[in-house]
C-alpha positions, 0 to 999 in steps of 0.5 A: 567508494575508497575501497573500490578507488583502491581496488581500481589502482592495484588491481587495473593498474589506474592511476589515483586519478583514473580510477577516481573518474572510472568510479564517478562515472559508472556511479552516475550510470548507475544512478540513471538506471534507478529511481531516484530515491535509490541514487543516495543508496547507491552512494551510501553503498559505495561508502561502505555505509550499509548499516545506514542503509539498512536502518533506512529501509527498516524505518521506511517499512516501519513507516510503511507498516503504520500507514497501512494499519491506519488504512486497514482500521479506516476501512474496518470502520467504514465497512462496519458503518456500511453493514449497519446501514445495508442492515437497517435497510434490509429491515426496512425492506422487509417490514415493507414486503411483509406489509405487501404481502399482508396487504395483497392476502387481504385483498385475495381474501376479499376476492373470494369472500373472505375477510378483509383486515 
């Protein structure tokens, strides 16, 4: 913010104190345009600390990144799990309709003198 209190007094013709008040307050306007969690990077941008600011956001997406590999790797598991019982159920579907089926040809069978199982 040094820098640009000195920008202010030579450039403007500010003096020291105008220019410490110009700059505090279009920090604050700029800090109710954003969200919250961006007013301590307006800051630090201001303070020529964009270096901090980029390991920031870098250990932000990197927390970002983990959590979303931990959602894919739960929702893999489950999909999995939800497969291996839609499967079992299908079978089961099938041993049924095949029974039916068994159970309805017989039945046919014995309508028309066949044999009956």
């Amino acid at each position: 913010m040094q820098e640009l209190i000195e920008k202010l007094i030579a450039e403007v013709g500010l003096s020291s104190d105008q220019a410490n008040k110009t700059v505090a307050t279009v920090l604050n306007f700029v800090k109710t345009k954003l969200p919250p969690a961006f007013s301590g990077n307006i800051e630090s941008l201001l303070a020529g600390k964009t270096e901090e600011m980029k390991q920031d956001v870098k250990q932000e997406g990197e927390g970002f990144m983990d959590k979303a590999e931990d959602f894919a790797e739960a929702a893999k598991d489950k999909l999995e799990d939800f497969a291996e019982v839609a499967k079992d159920k299908l079978s089961d579907a099938a041993d049924k309709a095949e029974d039916l089926a068994k159970d309805a040809l017989d039945k046919i069978k014995g309508l028309f003198g066949g044999e009956k199982k």
